[in-house]
mmCIF file of the N, C-alpha and C atoms, coordinates in Angstrom:
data_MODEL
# 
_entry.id   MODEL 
# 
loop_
_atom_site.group_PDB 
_atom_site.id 
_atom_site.type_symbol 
_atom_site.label_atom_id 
_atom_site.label_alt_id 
_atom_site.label_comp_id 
_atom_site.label_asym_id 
_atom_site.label_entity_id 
_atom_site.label_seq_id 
_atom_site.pdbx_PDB_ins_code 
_atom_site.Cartn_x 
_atom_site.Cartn_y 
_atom_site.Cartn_z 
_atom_site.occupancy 
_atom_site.B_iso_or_equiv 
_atom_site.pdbx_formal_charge 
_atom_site.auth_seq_id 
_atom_site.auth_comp_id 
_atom_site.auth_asym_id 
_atom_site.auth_atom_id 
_atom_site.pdbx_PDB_model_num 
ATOM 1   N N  . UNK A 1 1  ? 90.769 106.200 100.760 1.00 0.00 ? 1  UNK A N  1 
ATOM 2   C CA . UNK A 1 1  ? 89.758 107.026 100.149 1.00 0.00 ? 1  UNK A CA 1 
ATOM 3   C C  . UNK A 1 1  ? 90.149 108.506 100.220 1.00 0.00 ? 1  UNK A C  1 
ATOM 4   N N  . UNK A 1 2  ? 90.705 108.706 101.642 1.00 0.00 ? 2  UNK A N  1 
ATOM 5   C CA . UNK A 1 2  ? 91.082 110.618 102.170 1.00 0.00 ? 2  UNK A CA 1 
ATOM 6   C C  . UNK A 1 2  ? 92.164 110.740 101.701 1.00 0.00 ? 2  UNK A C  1 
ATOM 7   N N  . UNK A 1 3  ? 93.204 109.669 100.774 1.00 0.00 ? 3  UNK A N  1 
ATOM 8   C CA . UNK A 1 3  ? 94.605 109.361 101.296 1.00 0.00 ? 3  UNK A CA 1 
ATOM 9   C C  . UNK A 1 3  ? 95.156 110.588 100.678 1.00 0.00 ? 3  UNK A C  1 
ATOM 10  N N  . UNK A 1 4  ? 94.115 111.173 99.340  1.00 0.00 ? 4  UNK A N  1 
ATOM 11  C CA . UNK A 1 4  ? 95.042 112.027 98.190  1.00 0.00 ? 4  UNK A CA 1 
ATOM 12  C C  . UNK A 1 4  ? 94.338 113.442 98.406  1.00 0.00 ? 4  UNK A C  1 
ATOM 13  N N  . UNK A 1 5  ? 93.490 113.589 99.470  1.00 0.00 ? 5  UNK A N  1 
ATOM 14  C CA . UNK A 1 5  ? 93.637 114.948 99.372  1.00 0.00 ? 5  UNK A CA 1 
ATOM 15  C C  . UNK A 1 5  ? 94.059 116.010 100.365 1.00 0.00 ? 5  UNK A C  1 
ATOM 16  N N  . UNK A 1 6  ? 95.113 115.951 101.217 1.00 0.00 ? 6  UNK A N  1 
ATOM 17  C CA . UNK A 1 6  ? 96.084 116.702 101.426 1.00 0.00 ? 6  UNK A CA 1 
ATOM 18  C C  . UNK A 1 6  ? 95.597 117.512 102.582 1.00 0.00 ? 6  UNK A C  1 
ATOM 19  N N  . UNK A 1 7  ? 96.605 118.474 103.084 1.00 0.00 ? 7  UNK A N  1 
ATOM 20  C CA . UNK A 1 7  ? 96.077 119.404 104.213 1.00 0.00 ? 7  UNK A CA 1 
ATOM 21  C C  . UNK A 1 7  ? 95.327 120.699 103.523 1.00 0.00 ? 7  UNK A C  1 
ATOM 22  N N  . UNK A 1 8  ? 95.554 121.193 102.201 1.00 0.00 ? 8  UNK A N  1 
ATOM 23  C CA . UNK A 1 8  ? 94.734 122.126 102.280 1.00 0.00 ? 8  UNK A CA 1 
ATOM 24  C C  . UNK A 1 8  ? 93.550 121.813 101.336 1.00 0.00 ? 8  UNK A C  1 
ATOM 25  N N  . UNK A 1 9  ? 93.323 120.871 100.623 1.00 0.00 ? 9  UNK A N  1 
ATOM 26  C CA . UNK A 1 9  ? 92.395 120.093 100.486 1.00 0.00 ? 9  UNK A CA 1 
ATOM 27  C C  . UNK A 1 9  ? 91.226 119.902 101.356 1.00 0.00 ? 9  UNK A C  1 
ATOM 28  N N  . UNK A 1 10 ? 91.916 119.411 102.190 1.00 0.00 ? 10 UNK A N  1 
ATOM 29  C CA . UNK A 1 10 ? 90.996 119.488 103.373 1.00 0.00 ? 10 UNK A CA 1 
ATOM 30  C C  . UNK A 1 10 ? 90.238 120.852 104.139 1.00 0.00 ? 10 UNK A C  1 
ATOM 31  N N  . UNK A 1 11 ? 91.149 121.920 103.995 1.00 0.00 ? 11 UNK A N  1 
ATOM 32  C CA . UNK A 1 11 ? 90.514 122.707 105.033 1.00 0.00 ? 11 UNK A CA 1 
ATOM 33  C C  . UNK A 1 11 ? 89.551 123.018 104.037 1.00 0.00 ? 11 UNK A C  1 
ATOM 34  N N  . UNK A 1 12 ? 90.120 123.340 102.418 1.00 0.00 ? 12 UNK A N  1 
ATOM 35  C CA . UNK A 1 12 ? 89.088 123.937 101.541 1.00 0.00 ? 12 UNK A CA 1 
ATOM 36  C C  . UNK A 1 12 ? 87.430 123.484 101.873 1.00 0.00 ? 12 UNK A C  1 
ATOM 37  N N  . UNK A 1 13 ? 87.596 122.296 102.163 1.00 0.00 ? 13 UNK A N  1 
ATOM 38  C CA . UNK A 1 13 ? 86.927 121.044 102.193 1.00 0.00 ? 13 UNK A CA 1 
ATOM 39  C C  . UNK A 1 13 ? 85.702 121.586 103.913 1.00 0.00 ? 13 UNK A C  1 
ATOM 40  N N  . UNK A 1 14 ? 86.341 121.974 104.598 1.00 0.00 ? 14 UNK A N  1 
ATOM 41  C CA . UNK A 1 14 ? 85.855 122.640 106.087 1.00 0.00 ? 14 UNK A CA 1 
ATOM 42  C C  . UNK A 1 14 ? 85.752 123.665 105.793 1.00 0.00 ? 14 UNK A C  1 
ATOM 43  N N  . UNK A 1 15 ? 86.304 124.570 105.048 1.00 0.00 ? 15 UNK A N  1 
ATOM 44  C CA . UNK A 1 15 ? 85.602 125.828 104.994 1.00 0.00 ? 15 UNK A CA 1 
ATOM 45  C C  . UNK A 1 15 ? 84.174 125.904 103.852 1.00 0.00 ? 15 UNK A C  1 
ATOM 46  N N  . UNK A 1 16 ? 84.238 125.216 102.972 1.00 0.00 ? 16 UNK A N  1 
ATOM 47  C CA . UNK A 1 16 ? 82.716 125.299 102.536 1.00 0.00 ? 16 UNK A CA 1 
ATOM 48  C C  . UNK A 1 16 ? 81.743 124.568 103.444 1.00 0.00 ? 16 UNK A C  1 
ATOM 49  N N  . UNK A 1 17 ? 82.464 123.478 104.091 1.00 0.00 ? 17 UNK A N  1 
ATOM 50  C CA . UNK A 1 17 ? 80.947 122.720 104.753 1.00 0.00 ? 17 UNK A CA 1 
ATOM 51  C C  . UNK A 1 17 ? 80.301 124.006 106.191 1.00 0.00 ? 17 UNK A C  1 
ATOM 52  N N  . UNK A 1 18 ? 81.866 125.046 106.653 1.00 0.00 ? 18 UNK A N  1 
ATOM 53  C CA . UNK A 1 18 ? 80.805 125.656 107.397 1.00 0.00 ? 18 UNK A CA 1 
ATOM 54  C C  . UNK A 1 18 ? 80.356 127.317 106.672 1.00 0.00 ? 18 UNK A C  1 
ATOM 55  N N  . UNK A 1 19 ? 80.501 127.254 105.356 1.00 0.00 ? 19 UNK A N  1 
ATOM 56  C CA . UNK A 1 19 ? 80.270 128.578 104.620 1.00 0.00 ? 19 UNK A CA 1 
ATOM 57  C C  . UNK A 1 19 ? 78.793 127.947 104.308 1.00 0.00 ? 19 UNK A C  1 
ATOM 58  N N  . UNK A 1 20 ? 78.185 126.738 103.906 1.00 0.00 ? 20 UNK A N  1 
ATOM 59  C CA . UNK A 1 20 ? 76.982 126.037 103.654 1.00 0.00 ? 20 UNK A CA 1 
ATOM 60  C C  . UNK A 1 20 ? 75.776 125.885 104.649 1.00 0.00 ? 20 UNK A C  1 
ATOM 61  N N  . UNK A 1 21 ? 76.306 125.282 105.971 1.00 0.00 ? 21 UNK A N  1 
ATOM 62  C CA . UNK A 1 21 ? 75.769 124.716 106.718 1.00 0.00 ? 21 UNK A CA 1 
ATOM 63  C C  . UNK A 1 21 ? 75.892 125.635 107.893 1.00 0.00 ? 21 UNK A C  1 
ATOM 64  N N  . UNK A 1 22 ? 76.729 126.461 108.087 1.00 0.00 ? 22 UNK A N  1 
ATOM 65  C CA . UNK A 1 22 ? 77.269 127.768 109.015 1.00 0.00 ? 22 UNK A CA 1 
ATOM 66  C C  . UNK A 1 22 ? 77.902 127.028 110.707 1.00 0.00 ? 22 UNK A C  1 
ATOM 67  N N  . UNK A 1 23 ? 77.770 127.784 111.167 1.00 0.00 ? 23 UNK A N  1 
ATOM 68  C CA . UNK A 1 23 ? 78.529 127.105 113.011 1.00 0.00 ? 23 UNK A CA 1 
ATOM 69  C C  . UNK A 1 23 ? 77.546 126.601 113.102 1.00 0.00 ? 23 UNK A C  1 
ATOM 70  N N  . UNK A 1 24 ? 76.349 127.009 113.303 1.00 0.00 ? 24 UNK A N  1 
ATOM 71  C CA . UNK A 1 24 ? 75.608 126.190 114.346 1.00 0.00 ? 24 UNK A CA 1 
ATOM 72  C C  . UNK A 1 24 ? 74.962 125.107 114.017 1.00 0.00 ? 24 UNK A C  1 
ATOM 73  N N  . UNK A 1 25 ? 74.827 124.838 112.793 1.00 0.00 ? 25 UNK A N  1 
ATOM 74  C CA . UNK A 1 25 ? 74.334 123.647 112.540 1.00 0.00 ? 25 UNK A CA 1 
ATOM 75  C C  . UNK A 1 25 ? 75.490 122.141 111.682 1.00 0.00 ? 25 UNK A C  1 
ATOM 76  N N  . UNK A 1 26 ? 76.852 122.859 111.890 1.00 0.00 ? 26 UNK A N  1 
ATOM 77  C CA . UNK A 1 26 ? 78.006 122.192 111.425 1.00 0.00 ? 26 UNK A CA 1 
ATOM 78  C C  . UNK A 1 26 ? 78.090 120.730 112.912 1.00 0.00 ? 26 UNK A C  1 
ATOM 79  N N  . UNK A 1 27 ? 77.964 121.616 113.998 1.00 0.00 ? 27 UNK A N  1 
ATOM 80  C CA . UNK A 1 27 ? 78.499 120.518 115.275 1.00 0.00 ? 27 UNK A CA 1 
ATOM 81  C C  . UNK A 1 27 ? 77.125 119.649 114.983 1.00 0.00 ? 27 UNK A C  1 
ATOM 82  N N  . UNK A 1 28 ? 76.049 119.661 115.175 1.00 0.00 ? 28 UNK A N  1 
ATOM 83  C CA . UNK A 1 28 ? 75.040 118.541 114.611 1.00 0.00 ? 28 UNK A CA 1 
ATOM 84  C C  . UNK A 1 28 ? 75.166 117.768 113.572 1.00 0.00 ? 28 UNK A C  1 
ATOM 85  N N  . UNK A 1 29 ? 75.815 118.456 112.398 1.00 0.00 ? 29 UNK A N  1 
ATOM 86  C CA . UNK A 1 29 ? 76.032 117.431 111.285 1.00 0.00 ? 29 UNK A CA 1 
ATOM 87  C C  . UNK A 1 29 ? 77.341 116.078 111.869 1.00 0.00 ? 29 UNK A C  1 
ATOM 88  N N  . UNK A 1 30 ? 78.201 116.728 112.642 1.00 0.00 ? 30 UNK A N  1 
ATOM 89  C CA . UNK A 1 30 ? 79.008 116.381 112.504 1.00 0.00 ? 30 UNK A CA 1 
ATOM 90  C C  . UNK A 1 30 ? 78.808 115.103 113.912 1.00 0.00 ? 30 UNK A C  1 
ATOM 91  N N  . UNK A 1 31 ? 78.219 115.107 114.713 1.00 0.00 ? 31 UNK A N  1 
ATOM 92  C CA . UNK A 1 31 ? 77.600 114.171 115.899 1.00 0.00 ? 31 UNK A CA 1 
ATOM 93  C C  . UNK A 1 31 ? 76.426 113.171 114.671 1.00 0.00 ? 31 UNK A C  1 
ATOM 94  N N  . UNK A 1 32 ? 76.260 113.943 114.405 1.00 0.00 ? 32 UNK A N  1 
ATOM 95  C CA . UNK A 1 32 ? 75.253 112.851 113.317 1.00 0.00 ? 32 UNK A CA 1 
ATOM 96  C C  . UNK A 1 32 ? 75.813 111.942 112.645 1.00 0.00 ? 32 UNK A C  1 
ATOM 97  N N  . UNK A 1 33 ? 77.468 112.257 112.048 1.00 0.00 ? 33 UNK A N  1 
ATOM 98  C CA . UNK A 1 33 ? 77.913 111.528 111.085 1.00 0.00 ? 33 UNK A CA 1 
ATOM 99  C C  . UNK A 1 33 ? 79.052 109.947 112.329 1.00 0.00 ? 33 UNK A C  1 
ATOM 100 N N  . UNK A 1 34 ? 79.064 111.091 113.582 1.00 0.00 ? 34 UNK A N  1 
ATOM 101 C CA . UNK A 1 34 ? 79.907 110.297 114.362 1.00 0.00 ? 34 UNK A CA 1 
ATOM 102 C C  . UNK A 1 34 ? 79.385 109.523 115.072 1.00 0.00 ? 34 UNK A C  1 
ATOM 103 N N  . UNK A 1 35 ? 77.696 109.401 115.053 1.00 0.00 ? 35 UNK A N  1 
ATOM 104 C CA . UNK A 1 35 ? 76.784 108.263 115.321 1.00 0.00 ? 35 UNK A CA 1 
ATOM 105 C C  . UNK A 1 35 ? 76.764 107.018 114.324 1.00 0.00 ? 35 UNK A C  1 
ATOM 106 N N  . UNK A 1 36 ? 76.705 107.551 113.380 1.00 0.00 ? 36 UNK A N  1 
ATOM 107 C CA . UNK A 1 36 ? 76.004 106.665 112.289 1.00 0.00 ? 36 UNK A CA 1 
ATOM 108 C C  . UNK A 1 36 ? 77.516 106.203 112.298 1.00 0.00 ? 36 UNK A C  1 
ATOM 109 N N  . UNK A 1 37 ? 78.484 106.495 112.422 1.00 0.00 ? 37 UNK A N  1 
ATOM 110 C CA . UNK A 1 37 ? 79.965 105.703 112.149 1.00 0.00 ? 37 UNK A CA 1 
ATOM 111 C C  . UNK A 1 37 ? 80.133 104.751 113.299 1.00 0.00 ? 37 UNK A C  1 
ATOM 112 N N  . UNK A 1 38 ? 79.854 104.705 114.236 1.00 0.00 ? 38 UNK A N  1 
ATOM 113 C CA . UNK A 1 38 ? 79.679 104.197 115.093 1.00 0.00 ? 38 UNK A CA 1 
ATOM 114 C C  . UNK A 1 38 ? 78.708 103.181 114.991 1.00 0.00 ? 38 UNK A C  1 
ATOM 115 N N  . UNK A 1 39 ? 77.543 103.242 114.841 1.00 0.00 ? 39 UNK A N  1 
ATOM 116 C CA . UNK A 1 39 ? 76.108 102.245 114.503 1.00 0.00 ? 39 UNK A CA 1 
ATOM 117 C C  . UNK A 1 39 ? 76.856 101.528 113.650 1.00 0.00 ? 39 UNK A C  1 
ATOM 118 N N  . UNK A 1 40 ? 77.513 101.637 112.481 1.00 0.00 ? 40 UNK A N  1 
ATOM 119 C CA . UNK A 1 40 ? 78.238 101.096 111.349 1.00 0.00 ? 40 UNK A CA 1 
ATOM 120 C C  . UNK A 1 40 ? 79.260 100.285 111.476 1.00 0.00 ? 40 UNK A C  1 
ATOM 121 N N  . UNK A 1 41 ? 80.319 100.662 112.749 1.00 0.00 ? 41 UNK A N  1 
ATOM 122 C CA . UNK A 1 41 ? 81.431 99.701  113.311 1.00 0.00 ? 41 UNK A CA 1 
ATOM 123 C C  . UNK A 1 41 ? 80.736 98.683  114.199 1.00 0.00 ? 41 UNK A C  1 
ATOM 124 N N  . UNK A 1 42 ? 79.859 98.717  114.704 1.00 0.00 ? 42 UNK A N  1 
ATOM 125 C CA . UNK A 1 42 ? 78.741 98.205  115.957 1.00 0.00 ? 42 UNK A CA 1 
ATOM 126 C C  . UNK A 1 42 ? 78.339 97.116  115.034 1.00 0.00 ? 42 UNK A C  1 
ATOM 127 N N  . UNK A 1 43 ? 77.458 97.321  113.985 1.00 0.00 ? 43 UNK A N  1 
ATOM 128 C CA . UNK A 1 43 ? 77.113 96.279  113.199 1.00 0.00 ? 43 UNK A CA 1 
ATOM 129 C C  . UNK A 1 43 ? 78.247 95.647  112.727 1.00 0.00 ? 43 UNK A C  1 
ATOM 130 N N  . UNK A 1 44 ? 79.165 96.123  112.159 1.00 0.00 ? 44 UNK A N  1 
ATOM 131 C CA . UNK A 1 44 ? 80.187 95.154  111.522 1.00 0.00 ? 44 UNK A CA 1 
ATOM 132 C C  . UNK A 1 44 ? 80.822 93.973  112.465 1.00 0.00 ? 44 UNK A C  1 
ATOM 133 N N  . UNK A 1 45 ? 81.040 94.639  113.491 1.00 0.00 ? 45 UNK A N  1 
ATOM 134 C CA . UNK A 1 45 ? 81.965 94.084  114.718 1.00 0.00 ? 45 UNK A CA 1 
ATOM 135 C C  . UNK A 1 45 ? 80.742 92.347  114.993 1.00 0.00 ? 45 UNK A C  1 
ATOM 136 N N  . UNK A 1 46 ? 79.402 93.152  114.930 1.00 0.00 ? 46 UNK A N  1 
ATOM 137 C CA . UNK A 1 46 ? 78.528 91.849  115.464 1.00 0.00 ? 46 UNK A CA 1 
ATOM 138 C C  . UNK A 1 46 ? 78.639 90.695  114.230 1.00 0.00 ? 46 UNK A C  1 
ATOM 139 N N  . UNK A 1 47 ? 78.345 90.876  112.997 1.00 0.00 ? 47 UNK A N  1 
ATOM 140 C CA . UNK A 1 47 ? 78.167 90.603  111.989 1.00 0.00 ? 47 UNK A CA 1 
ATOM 141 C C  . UNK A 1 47 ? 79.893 89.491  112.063 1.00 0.00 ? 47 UNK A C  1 
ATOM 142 N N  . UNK A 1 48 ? 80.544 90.149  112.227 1.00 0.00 ? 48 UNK A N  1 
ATOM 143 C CA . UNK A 1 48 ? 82.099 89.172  112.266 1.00 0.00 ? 48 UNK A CA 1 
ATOM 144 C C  . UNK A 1 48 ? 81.983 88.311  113.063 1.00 0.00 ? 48 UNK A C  1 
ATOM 145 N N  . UNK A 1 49 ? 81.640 88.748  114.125 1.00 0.00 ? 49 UNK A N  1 
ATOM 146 C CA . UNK A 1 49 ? 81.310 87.705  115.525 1.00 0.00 ? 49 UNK A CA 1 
ATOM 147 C C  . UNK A 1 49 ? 80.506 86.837  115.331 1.00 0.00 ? 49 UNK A C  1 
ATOM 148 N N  . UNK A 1 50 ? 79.891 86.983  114.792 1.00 0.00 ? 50 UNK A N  1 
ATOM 149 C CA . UNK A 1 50 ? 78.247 85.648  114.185 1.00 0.00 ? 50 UNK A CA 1 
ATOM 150 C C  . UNK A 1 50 ? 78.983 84.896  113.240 1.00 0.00 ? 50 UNK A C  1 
ATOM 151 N N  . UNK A 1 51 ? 79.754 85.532  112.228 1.00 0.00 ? 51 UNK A N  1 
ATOM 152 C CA . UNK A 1 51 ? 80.267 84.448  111.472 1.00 0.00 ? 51 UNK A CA 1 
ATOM 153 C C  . UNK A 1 51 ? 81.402 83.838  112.280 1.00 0.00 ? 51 UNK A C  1 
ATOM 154 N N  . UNK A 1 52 ? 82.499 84.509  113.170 1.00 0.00 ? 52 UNK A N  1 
ATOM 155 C CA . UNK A 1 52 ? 83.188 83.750  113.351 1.00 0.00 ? 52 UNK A CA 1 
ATOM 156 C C  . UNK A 1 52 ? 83.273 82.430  114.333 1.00 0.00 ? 52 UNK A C  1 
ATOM 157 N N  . UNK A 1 53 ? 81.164 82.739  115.405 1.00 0.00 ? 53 UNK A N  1 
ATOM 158 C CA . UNK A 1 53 ? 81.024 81.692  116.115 1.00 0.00 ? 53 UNK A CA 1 
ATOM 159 C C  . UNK A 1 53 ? 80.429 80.444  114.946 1.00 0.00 ? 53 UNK A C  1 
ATOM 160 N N  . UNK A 1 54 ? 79.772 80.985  113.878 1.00 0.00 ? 54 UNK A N  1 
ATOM 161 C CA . UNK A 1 54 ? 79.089 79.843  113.245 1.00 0.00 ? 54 UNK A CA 1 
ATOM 162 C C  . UNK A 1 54 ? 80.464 78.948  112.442 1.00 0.00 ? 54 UNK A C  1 
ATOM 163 N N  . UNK A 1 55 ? 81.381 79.717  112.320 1.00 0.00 ? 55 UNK A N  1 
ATOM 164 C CA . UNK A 1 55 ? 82.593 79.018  112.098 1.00 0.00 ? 55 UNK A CA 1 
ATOM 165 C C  . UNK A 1 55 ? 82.947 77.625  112.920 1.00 0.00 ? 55 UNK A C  1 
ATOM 166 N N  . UNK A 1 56 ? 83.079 78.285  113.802 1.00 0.00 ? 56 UNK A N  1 
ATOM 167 C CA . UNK A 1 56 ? 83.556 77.422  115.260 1.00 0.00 ? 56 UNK A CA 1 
ATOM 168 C C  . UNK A 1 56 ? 82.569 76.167  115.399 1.00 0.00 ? 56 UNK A C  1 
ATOM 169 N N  . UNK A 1 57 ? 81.695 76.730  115.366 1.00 0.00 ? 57 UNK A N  1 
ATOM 170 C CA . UNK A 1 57 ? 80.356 75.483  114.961 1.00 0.00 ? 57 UNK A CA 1 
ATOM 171 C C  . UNK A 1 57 ? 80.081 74.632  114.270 1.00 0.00 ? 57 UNK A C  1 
ATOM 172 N N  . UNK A 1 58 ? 80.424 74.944  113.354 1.00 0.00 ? 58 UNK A N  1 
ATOM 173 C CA . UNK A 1 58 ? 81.307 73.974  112.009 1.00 0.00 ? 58 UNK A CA 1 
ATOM 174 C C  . UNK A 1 58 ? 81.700 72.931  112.301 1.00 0.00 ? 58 UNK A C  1 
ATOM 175 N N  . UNK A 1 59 ? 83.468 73.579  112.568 1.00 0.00 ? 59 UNK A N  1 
ATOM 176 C CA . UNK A 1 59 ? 84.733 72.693  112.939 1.00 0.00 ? 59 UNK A CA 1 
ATOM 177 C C  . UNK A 1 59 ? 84.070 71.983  113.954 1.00 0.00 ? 59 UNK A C  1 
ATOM 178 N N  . UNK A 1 60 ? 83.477 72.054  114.982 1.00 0.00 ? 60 UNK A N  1 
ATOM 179 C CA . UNK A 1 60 ? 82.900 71.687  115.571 1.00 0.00 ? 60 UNK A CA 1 
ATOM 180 C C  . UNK A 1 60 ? 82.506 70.167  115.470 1.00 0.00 ? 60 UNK A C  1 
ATOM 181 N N  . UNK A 1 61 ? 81.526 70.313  114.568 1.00 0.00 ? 61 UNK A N  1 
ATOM 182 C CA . UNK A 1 61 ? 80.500 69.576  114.269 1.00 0.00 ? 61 UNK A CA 1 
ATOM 183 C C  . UNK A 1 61 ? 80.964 68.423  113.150 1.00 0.00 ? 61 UNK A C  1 
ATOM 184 N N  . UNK A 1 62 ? 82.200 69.075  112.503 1.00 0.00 ? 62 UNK A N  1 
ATOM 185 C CA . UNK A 1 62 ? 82.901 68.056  111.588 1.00 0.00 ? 62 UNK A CA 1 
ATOM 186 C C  . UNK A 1 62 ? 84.099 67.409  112.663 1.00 0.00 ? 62 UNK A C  1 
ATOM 187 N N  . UNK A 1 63 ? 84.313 67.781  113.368 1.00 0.00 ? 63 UNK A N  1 
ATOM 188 C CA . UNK A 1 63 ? 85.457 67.281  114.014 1.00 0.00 ? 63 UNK A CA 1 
ATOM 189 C C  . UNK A 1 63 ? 85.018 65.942  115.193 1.00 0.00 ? 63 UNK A C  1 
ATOM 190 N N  . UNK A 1 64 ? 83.348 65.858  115.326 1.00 0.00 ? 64 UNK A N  1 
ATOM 191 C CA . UNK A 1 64 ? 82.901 65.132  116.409 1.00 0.00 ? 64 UNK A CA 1 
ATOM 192 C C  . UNK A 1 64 ? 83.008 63.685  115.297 1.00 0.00 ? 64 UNK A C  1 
# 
């Protein structure tokens, strides 16, 4: 998704979010976004795990 836009891409990219949002309210955005990325890997991780026990449960159950 980040792959094509580059190093100064990027800073362009950091210097408006803190010309917008300024210092002090940049480190909150940015704990905010590194929660919700987190909540987001958290769910996925469970969500794999449920399917991959109901898997197992399966084979399981066809194999008796």
């Amino acid at each position: 998704m980040f792959s094509n836009i580059g190093v100064p891409g990027l800073i362009l990219i950091l210097t408006l979010a803190l010309i917008i949002f300024g210092p002090k309210k940049l480190p909150e955005i940015g704990r905010a976004f590194g929660q919700t990325l987190k909540e987001f890997k958290k769910s996925t991780r469970e969500l794999t795990d449920d399917v991959i026990e109901d898997i197992k449960e399966e084979k399981e159950k066809l194999s008796k």
